[in-house]
N, C-alpha and C positions, 0 to 999 in steps of 0.2 A: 686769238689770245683769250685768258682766261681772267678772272677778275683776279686770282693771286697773283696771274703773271705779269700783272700790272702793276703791284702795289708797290714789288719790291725795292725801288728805287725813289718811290713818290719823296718829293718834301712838300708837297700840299695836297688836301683832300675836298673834291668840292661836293658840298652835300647841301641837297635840297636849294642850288643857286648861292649858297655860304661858302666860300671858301677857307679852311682852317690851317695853318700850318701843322705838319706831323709832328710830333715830339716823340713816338714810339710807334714803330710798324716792326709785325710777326709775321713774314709769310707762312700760313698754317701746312703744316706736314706731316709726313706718320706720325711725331710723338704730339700731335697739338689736339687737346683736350675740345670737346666744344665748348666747355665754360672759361677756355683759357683766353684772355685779351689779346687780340691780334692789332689792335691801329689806336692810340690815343692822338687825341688831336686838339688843337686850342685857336679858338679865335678872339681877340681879347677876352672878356672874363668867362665867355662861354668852352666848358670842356665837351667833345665826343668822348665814351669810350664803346669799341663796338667787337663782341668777343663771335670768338670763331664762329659759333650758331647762328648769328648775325649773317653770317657771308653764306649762309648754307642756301644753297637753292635761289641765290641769285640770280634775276635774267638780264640779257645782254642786249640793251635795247640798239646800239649801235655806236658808233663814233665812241666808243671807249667808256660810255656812261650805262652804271646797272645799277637795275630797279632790285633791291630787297624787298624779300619777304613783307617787313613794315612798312611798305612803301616808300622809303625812303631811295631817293635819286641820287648813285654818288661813282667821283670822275676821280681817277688819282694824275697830281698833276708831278712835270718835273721840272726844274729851274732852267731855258735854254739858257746856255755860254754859246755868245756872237764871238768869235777868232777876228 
């Protein structure tokens, strides 16, 4: 899997050991600019925004978690439902 094909369902994003809930995810596509914003994200007063350039050349260190470019570490999570 790829790091878009991760994002798409996320409702939390863990970055750098922070966990933030989503408030906006774009999985980036043919028409997705690199300057266009693909994932906003908030943990109390602290905001991410992180635009498609961002995601560009990502590497995939394992178990679901990629290293960006800025080094930054990040996991997109999703809420399990126990039946």
């Amino acid at each position: 899997m790829t790091l878009t094909d991760t994002m798409g369902n996320a409702d939390f994003v863990l970055i750098d050991g922070i966990v933030y809930e989503t408030e906006y995810v774009r999985v980036p596509d043919e028409d997705t600019h690199e300057d266009d914003v693909v994932l906003e994200a908030k943990h109390g007063d602290m905001e991410v925004e992180l635009l498609c350039s961002d995601l560009t050349g990502a590497t995939h260190l394992g178990e679901g978690v990629y290293r960006l470019l800025n080094g930054y570490h990040l996991r997109f999570l999703t809420t399990a439902t126990v039946h």
